[in-house]
gemmi code that builds the backbone of each chain (N, CA, C; Angstrom):
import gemmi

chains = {
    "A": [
        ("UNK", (0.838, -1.185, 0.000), (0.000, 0.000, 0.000), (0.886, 1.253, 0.000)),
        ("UNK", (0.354, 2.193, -0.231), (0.973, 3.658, -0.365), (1.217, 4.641, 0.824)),
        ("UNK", (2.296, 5.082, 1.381), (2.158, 5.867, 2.177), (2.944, 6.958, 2.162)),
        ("UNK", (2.743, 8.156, 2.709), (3.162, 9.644, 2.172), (3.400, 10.178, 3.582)),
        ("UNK", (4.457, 10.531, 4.146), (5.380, 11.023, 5.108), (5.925, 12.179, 5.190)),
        ("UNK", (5.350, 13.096, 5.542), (6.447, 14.834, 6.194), (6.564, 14.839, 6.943)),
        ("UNK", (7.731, 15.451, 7.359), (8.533, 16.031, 8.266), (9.523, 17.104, 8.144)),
        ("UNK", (9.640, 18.425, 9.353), (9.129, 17.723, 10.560), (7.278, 18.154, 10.689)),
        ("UNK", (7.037, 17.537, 11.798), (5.829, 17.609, 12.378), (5.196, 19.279, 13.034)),
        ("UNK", (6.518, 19.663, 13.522), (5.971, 20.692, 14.154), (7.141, 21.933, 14.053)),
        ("UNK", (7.372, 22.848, 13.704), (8.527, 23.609, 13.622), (8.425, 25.091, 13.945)),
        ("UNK", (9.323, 26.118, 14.923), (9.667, 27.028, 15.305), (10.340, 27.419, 14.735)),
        ("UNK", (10.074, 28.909, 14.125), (11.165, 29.700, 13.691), (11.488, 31.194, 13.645)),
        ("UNK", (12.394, 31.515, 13.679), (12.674, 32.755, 14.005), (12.622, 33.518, 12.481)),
        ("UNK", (12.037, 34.614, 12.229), (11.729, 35.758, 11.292), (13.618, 35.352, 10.353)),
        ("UNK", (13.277, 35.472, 9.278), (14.552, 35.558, 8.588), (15.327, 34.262, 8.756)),
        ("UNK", (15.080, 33.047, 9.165), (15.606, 31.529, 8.886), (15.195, 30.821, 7.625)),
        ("UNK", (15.755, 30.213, 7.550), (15.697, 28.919, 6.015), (15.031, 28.533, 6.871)),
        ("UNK", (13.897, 27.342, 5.986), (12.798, 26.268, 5.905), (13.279, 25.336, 4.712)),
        ("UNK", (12.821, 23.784, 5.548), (13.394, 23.197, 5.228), (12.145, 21.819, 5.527)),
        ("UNK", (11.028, 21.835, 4.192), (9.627, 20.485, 4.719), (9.934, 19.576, 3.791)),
        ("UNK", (9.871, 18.386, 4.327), (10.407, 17.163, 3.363), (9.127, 16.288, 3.666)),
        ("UNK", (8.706, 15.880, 2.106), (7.415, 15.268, 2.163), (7.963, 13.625, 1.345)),
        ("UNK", (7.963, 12.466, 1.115), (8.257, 11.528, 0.283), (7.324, 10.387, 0.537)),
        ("UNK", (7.205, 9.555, -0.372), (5.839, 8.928, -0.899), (6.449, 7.355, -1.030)),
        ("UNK", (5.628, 6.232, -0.227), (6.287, 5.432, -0.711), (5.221, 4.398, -1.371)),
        ("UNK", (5.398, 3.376, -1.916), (4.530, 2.257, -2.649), (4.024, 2.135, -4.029)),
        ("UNK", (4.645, 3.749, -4.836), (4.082, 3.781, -5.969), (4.951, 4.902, -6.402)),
        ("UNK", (4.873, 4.384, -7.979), (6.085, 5.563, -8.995), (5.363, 6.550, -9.382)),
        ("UNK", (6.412, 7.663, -9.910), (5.926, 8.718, -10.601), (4.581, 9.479, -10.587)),
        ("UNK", (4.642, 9.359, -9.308), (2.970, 10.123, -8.628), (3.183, 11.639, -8.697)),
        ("UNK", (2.145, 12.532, -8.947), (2.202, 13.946, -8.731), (1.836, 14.117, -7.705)),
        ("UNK", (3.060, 15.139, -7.301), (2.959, 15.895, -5.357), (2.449, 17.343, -5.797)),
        ("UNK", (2.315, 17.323, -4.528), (1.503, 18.275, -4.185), (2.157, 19.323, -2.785)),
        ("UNK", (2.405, 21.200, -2.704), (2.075, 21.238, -1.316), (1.027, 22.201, -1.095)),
        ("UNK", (0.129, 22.406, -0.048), (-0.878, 23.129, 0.297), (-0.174, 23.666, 1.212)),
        ("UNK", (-0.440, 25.000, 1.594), (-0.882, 25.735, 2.943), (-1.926, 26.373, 3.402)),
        ("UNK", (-2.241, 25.682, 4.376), (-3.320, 25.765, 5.438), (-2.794, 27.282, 6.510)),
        ("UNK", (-3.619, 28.346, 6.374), (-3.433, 29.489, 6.952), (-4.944, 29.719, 8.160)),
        ("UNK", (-4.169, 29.740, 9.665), (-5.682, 29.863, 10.811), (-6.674, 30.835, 9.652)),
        ("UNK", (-8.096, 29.516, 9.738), (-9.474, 30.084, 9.393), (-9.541, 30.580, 7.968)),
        ("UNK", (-8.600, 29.500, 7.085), (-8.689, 29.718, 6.020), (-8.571, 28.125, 5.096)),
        ("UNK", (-8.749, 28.368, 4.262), (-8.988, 27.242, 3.155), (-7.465, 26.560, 3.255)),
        ("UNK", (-7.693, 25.937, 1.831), (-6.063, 25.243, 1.760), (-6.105, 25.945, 0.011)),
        ("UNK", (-4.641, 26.342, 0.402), (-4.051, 26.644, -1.098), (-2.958, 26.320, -1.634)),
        ("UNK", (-2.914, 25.978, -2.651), (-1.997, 24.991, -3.718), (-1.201, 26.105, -3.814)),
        ("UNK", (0.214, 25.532, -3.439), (1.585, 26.266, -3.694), (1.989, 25.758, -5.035)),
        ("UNK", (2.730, 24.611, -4.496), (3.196, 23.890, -5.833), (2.652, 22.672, -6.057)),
        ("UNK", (2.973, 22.257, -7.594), (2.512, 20.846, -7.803), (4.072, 20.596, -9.090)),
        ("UNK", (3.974, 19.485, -8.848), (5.250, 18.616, -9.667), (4.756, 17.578, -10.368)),
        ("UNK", (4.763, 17.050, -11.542), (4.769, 15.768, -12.519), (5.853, 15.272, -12.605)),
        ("UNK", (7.274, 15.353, -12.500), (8.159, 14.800, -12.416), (9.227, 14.998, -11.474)),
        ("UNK", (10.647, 14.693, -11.865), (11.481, 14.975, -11.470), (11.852, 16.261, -11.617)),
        ("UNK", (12.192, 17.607, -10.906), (12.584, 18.470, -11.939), (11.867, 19.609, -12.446)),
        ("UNK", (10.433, 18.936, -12.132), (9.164, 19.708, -12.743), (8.683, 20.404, -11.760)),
        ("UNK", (9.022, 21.728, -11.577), (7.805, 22.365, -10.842), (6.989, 23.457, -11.232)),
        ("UNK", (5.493, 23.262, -11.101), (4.752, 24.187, -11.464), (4.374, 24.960, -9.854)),
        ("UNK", (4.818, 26.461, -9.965), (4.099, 27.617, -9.061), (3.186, 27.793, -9.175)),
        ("UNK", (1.849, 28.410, -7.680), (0.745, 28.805, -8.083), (0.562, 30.024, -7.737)),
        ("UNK", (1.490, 30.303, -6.776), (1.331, 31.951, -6.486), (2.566, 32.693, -5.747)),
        ("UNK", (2.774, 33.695, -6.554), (4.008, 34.066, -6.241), (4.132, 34.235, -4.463)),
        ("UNK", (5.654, 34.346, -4.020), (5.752, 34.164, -2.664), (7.061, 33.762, -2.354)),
        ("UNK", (7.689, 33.740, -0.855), (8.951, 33.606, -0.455), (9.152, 32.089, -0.213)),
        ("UNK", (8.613, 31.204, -0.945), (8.991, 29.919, -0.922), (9.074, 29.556, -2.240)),
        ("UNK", (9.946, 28.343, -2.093), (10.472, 27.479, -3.322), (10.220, 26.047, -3.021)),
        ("UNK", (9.757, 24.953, -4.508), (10.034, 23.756, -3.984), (11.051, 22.904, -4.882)),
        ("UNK", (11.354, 22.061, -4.551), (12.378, 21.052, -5.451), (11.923, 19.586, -5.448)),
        ("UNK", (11.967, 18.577, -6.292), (12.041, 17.504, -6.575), (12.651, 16.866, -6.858)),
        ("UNK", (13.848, 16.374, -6.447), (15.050, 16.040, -6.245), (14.759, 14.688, -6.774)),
        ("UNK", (13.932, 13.568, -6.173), (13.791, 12.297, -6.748), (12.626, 12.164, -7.096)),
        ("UNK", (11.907, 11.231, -7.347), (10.388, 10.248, -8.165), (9.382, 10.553, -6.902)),
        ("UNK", (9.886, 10.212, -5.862), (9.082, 10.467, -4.667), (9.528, 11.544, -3.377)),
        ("UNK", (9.949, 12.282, -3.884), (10.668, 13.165, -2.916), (10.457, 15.086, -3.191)),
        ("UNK", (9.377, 15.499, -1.973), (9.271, 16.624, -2.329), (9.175, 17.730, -1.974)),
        ("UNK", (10.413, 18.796, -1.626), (11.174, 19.592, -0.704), (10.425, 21.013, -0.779)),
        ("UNK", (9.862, 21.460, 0.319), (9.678, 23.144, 0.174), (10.996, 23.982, 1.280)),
        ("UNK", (11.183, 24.981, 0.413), (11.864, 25.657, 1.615), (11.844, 27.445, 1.460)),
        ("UNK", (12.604, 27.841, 1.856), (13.093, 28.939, 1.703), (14.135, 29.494, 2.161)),
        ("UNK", (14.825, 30.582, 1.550), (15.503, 31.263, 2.320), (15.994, 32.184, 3.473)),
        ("UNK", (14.025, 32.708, 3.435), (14.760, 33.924, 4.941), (13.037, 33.852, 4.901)),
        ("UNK", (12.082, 33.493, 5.826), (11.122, 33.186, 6.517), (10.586, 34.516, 7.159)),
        ("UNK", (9.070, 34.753, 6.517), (8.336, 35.866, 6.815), (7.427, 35.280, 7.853)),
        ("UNK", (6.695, 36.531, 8.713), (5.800, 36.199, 9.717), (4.896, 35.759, 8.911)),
        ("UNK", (4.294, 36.187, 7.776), (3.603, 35.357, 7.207), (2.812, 34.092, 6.320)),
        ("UNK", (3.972, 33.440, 6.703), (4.600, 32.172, 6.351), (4.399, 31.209, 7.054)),
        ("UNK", (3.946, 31.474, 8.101), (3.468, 30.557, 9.387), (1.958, 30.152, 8.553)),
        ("UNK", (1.609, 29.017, 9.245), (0.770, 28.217, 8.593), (0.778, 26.572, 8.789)),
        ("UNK", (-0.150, 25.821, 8.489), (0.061, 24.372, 8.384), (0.241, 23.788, 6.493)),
        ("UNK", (1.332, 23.042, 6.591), (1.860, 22.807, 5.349), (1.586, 21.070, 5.039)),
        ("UNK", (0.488, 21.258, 3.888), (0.322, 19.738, 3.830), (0.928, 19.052, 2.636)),
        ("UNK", (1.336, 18.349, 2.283), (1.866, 17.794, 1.356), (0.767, 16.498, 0.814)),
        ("UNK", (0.690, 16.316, -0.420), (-0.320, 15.177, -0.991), (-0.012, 14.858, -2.125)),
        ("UNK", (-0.299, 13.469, -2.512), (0.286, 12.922, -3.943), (-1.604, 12.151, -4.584)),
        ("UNK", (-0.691, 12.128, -5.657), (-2.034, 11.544, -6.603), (-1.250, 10.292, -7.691)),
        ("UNK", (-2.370, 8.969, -8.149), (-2.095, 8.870, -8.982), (-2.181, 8.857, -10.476)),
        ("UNK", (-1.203, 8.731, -11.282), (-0.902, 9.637, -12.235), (-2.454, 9.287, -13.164)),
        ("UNK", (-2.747, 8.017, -13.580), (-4.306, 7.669, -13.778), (-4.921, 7.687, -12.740)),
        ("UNK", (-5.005, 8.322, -11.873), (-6.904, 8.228, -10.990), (-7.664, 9.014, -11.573)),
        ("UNK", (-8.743, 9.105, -10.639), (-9.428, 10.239, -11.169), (-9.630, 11.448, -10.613)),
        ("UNK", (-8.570, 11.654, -9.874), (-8.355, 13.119, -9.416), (-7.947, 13.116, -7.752)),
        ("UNK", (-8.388, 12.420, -7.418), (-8.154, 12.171, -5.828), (-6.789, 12.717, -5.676)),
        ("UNK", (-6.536, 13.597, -4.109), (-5.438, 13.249, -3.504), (-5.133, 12.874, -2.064)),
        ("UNK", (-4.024, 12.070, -1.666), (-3.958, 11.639, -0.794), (-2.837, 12.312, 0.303)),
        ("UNK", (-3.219, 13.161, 1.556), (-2.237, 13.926, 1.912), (-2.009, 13.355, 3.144)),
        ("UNK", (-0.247, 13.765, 3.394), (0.557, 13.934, 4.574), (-0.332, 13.801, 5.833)),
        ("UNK", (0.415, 13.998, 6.722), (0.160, 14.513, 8.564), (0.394, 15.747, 8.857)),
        ("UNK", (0.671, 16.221, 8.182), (1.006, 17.961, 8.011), (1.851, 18.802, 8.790)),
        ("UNK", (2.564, 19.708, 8.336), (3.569, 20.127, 9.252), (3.499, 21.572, 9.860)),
        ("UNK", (3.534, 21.990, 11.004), (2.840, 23.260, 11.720), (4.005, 24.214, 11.829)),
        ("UNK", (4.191, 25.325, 10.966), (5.229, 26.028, 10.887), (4.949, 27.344, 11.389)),
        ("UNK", (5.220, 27.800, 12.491), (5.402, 29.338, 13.346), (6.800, 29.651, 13.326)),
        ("UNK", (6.605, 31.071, 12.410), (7.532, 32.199, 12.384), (7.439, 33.310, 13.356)),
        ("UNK", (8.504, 32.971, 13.807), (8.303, 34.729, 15.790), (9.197, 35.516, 15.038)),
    ],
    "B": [
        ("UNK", (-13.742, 28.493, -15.258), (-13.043, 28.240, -14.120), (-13.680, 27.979, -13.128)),
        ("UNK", (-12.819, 26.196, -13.187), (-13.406, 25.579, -12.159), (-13.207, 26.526, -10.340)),
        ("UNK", (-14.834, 26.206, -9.686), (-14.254, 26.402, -8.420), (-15.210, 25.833, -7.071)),
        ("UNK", (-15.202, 26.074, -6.176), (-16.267, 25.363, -5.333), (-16.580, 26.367, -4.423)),
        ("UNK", (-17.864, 26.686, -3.840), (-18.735, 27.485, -2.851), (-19.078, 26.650, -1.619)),
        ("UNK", (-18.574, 26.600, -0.242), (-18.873, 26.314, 0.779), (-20.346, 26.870, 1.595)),
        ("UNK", (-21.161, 26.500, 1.785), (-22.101, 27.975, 1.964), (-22.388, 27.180, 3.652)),
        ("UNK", (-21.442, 28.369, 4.344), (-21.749, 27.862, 6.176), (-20.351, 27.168, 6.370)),
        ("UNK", (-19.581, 28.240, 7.274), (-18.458, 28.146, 7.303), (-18.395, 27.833, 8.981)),
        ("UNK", (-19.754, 27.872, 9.726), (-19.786, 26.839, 10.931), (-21.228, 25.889, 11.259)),
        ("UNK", (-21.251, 24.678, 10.970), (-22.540, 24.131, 11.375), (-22.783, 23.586, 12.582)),
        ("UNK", (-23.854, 23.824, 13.000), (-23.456, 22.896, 15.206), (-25.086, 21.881, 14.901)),
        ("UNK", (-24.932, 20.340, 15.287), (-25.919, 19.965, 15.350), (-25.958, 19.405, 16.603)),
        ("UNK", (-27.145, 18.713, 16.859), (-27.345, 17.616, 18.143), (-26.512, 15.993, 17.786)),
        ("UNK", (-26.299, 15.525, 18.311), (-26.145, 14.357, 18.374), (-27.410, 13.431, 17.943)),
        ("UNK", (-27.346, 12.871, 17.089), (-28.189, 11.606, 16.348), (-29.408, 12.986, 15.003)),
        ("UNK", (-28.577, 13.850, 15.018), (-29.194, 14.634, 14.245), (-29.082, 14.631, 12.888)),
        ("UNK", (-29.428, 14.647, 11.650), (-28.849, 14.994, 10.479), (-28.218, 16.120, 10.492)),
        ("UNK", (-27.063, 15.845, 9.693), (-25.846, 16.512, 9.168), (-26.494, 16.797, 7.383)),
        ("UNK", (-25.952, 18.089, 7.452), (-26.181, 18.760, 6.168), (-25.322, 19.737, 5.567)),
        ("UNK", (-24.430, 19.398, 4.538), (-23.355, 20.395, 4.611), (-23.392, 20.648, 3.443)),
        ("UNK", (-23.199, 22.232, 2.643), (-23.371, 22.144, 1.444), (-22.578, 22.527, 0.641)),
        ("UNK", (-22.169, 22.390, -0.836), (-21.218, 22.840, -2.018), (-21.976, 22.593, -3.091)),
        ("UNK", (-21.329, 23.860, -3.893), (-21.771, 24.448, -5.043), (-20.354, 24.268, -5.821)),
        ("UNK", (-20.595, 24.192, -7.044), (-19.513, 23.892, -7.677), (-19.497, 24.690, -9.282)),
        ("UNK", (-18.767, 25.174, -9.765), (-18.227, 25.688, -10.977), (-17.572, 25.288, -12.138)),
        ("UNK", (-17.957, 24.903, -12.986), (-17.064, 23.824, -13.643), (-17.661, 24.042, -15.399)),
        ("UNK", (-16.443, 24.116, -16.050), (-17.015, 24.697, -17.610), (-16.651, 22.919, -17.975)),
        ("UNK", (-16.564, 21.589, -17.290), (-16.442, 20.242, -18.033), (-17.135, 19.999, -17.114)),
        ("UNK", (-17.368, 18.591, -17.323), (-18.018, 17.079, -16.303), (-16.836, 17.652, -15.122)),
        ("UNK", (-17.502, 17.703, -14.264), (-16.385, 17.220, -12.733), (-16.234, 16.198, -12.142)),
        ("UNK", (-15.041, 16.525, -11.695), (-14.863, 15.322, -10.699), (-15.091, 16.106, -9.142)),
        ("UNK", (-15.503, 15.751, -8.491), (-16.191, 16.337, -6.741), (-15.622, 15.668, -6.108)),
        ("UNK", (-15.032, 16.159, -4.905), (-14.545, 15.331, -3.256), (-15.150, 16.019, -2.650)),
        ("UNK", (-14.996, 15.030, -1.586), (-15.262, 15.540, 0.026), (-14.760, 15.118, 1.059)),
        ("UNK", (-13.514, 15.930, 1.355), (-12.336, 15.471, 2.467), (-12.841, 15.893, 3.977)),
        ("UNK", (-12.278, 15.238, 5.129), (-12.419, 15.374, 6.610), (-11.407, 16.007, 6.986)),
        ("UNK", (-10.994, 16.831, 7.943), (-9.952, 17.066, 8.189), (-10.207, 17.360, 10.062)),
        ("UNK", (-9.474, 16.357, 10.817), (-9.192, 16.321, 12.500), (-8.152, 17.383, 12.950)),
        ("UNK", (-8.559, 18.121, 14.071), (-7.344, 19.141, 14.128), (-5.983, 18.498, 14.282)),
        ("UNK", (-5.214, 19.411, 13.687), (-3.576, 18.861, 13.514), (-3.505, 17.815, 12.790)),
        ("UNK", (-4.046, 17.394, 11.672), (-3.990, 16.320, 11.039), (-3.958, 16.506, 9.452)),
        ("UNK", (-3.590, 15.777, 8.735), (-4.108, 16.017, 7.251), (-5.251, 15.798, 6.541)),
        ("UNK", (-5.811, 15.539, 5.455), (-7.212, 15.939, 5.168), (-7.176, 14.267, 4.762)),
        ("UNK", (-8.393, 13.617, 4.811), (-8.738, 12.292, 4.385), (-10.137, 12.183, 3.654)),
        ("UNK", (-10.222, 11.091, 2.515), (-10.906, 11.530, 1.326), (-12.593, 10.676, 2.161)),
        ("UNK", (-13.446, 11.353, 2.119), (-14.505, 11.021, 2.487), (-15.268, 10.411, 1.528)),
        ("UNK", (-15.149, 10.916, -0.274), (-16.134, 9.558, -1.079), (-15.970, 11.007, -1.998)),
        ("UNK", (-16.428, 10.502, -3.325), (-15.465, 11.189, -4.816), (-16.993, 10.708, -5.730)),
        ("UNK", (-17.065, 12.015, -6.215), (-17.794, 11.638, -7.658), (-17.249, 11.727, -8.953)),
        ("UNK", (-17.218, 10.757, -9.803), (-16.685, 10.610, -10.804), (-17.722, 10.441, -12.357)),
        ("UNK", (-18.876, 10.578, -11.992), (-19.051, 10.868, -13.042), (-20.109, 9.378, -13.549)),
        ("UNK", (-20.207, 8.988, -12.356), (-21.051, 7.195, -12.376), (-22.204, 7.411, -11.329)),
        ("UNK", (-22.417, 6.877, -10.874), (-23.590, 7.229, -9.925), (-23.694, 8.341, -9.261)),
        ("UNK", (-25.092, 8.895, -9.077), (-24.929, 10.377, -8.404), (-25.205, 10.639, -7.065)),
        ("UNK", (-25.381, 9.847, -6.975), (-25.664, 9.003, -5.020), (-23.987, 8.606, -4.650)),
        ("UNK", (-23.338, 9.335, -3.776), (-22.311, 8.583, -3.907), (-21.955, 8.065, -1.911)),
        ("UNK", (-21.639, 6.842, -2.302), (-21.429, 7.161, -0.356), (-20.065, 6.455, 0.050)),
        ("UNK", (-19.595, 7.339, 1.224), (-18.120, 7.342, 1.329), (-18.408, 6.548, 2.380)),
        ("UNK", (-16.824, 6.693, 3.326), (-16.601, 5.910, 4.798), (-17.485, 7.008, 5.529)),
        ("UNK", (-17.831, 6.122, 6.721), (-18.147, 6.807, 8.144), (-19.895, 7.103, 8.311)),
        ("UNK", (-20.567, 6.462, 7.382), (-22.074, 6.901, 6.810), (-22.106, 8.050, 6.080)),
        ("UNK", (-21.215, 8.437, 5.665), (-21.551, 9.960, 4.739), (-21.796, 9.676, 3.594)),
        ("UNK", (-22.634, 10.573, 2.474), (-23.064, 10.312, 1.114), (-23.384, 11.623, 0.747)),
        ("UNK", (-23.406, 11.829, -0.610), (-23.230, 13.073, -1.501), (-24.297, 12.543, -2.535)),
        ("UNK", (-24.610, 13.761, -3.022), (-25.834, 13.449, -4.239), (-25.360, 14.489, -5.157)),
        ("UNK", (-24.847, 14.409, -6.480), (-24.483, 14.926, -7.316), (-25.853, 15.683, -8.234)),
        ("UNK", (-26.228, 16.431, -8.292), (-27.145, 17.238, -8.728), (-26.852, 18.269, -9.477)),
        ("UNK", (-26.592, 18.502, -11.570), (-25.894, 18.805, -12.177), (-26.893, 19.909, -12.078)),
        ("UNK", (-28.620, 19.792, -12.235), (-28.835, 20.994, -12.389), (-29.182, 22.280, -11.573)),
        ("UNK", (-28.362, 21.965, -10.125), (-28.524, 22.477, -9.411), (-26.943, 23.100, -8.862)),
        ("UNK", (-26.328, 22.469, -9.839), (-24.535, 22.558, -9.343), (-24.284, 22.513, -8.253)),
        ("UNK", (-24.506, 21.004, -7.304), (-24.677, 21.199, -6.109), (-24.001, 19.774, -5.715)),
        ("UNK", (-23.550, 19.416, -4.962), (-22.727, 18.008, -4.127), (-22.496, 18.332, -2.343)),
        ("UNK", (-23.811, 18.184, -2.022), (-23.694, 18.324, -0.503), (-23.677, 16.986, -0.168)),
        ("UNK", (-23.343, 17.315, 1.410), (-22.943, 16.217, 2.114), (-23.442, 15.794, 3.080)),
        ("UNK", (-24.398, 14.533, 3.123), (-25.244, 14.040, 4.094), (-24.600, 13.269, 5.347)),
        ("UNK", (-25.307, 13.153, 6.346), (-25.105, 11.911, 7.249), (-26.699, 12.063, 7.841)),
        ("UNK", (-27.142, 10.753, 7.922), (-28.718, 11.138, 8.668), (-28.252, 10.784, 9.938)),
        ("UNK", (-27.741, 10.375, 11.094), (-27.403, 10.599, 12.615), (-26.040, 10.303, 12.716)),
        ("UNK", (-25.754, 12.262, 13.438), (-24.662, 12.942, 13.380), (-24.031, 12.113, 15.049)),
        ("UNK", (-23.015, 11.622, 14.793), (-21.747, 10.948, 16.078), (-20.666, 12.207, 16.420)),
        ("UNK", (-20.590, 12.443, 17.915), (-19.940, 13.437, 18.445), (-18.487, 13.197, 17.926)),
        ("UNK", (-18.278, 11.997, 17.361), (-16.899, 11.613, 16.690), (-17.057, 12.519, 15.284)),
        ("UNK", (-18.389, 13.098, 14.679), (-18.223, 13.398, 13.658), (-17.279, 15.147, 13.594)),
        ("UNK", (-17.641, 15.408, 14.637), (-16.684, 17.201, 14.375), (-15.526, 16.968, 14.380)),
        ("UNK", (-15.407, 17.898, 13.073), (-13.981, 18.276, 12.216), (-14.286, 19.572, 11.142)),
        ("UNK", (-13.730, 19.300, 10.103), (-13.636, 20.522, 9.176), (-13.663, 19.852, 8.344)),
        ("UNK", (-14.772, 20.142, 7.286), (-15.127, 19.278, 5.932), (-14.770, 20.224, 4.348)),
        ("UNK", (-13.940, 19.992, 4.283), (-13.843, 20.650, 2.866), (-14.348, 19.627, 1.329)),
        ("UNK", (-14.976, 20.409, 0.317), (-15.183, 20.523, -0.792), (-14.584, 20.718, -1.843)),
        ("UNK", (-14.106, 19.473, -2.988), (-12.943, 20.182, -3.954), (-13.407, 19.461, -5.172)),
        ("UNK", (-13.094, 20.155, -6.099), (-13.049, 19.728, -7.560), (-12.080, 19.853, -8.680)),
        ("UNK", (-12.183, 19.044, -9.276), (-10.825, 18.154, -10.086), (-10.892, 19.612, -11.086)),
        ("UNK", (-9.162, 19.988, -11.340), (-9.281, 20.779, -12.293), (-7.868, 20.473, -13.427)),
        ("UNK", (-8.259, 19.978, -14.577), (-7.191, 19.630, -15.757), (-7.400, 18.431, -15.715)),
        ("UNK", (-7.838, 17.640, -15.811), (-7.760, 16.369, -15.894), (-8.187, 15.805, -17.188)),
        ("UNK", (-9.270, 16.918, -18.273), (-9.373, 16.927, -19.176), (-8.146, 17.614, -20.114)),
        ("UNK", (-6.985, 17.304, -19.772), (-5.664, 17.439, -20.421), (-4.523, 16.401, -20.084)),
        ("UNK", (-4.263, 16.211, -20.945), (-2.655, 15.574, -21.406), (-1.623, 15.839, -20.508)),
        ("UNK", (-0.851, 14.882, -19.798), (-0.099, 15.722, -19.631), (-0.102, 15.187, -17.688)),
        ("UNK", (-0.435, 14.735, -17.722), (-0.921, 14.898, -16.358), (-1.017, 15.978, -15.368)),
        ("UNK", (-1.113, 17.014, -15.697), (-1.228, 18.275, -15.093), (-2.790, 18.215, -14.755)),
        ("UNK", (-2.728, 18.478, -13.244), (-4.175, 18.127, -12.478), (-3.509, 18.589, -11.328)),
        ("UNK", (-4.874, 19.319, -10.728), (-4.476, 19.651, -9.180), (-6.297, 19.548, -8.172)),
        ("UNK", (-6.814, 19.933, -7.398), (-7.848, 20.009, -6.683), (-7.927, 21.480, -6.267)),
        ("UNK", (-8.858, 22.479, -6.323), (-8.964, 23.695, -5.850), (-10.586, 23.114, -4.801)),
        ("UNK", (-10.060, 23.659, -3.235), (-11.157, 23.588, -2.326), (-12.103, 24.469, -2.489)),
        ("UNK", (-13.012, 24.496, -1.295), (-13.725, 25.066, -1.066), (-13.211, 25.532, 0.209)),
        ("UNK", (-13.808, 26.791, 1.105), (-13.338, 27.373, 2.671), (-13.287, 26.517, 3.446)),
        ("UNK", (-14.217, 25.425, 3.464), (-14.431, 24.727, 4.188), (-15.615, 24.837, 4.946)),
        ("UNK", (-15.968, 23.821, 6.234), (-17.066, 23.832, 7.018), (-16.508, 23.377, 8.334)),
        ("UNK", (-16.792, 23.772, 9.275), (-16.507, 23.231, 10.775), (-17.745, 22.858, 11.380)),
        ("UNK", (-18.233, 21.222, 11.576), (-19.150, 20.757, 12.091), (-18.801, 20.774, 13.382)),
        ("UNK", (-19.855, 20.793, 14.414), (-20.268, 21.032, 15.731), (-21.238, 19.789, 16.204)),
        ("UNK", (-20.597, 19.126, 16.700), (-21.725, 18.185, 17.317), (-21.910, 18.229, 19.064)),
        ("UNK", (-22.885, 18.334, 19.320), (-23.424, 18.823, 20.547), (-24.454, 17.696, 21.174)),
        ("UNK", (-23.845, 17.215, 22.555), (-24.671, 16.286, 23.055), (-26.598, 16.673, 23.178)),
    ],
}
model = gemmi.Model(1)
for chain_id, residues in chains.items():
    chain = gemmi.Chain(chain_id)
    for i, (resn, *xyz) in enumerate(residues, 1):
        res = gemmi.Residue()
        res.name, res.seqid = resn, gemmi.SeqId(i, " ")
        for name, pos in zip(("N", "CA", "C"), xyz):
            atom = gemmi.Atom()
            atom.name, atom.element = name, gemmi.Element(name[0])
            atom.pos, atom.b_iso = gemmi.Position(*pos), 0.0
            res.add_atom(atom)
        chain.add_residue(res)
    model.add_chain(chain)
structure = gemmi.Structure()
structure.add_model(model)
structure.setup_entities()
């Protein structure tokens, strides 16, 4: 069976630090990832999404970046961390024939002081 | 452009009550509809998916959706609501999937925060 893993779980950070969320997928190839952020009393919104290795599509400009380093492996970070950047960060994969479903993370709780 | 309408962004019922939660949906193709759970501090889990086959659709946990095209509508039933049921129910629909390419993502809805009350 399939299972999809981030970390870390819970993270503190000080205004102006690198971020560093590692999401990876195991039981199945070449799945499209996914990351959302979850902002208090708000929806979830699609940052990035990836089809491959390599591939990343942005959805809205902003002080984060992601990378896809391997088939199942899928990195957000940044360089210097705004207060408003805090948020819950979910990560989710799909597969490449379903019919749209996705299947997400445990999610990771990121506060910027 | 696809999108989805949450309408009641807090619902509180009784216990053994019907649950009624609703979405509206936007969509210039056939959609595809979810309806995810989400437990605080947790990630979102898929509650039951319309695809485009039956319009009655029913997920885990007693929940079921009725796909209603001419009403652009996929709400979300339970007829007796379990104090296990409060969480935050979001609404999403498939967008690109009618393309090549595999480029596909899900755009939600605000969501809903059910209330269950002894």
């Amino acid at each position: 069976s399939q299972t999809i893993h981030q970390w870390p779980a819970t993270l503190v950070q000080p205004v102006g630090s690198p971020l560093s969320l590692e999401c990876t997928v195991e039981g199945t190839s070449n799945p499209n990832l996914y990351w959302y952020r979850q902002a208090a009393g708000r929806g979830l919104q699609l940052l990035f999404y990836s089809v491959g290795i390599g591939q990343i599509s942005s959805e809205v400009p902003q002080n984060l970046s992601a990378s896809r380093p391997q088939d199942r492996q899928f990195i957000l970070s940044s360089k210097k961390l705004l207060l408003s950047d805090s948020g819950f960060y979910l990560c989710a994969w799909r597969k490449r024939e379903a019919t749209g479903e996705l299947f997400f993370g445990e999610g990771s709780r990121l506060t910027v002081l | 452009a696809q999108s989805v309408t949450q309408l009641g962004s807090h619902v509180s019922v009784s216990e053994g009550a019907l649950v009624l939660l609703r979405c509206n949906y936007s969509s210039s193709v056939p959609p595809y509809l979810f309806w995810y759970v989400q437990y605080p501090n947790q990630g979102l889990q898929l509650l039951l998916k319309y695809t485009s086959a039956a319009t009655l659709v029913k997920g885990i946990n007693g929940f079921e959706a009725e796909f209603k095209k001419s009403e652009t509508s996929f709400h979300l039933t339970k007829p007796s609501a379990h104090m296990s049921d409060a969480a935050e129910y979001f609404c999403a629909v498939s967008v690109g999937l009618e393309f090549s390419g595999g480029y596909n993502k899900l755009i939600f809805g605000a969501g809903t925060r059910l209330a269950v009350h002894p």
